[in-house]
C-alpha positions as CSV (number, residue, x, y, z in Angstrom):
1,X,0.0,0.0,0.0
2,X,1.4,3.7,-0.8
3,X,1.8,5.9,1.3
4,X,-0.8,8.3,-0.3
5,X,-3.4,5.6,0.1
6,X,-2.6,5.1,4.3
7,X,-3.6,9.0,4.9
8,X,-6.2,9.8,2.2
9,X,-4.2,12.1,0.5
10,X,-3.5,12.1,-2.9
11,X,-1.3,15.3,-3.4
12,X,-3.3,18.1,-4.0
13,X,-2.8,20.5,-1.3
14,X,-6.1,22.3,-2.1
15,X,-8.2,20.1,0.0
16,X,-5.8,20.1,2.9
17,X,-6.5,22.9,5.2
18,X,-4.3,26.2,5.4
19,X,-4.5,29.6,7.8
20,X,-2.3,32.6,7.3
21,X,1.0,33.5,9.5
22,X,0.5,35.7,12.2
23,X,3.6,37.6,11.6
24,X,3.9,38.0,7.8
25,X,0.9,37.0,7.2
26,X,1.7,34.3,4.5
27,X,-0.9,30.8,3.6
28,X,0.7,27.6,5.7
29,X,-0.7,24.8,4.4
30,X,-1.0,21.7,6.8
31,X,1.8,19.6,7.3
32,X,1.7,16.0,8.7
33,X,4.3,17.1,11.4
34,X,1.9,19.7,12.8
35,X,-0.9,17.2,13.0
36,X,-0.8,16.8,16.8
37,X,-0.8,20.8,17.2
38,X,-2.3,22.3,14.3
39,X,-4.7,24.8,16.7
40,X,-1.2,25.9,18.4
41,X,0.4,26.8,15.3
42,X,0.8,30.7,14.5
43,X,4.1,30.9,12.3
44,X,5.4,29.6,9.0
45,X,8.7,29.7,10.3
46,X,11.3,30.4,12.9
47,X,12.3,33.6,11.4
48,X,8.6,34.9,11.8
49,X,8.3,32.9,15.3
50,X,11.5,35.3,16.2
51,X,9.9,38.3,15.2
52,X,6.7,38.1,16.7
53,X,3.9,40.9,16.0
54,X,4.2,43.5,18.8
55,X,1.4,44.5,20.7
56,X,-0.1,46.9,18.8
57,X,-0.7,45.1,15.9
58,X,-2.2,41.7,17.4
59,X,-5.5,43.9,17.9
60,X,-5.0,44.8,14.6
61,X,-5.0,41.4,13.0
């Protein structure tokens, strides 16, 4: 059995879902990895994750 067929997906990234970055604001697409945690996640990466919105703007978002 492939791998595809184990998860249900066949490799179109439209179905999966996908929310926006809270520091640059750019589309994450799910990732296996962040299955367990997908609620927790707010950054596409650890240069975003390093520069964190200040204050101001989280009521802005």
């Amino acid at each position: 059995m492939a791998r595809s067929e184990k998860s249900g997906f066949k490799g179109n990234k439209s179905f999966l879902p996908s929310k926006l970055c809270v520091a640059c604001g750019r589309e994450m697409t799910w990732r296996k990895s962040w299955e367990k945690n997908w609620e927790s996640i707010k950054y596409c990466s650890d240069a975003c994750r390093l520069k964190k919105p200040s204050s101001h703007q989280a009521g802005v978002l």
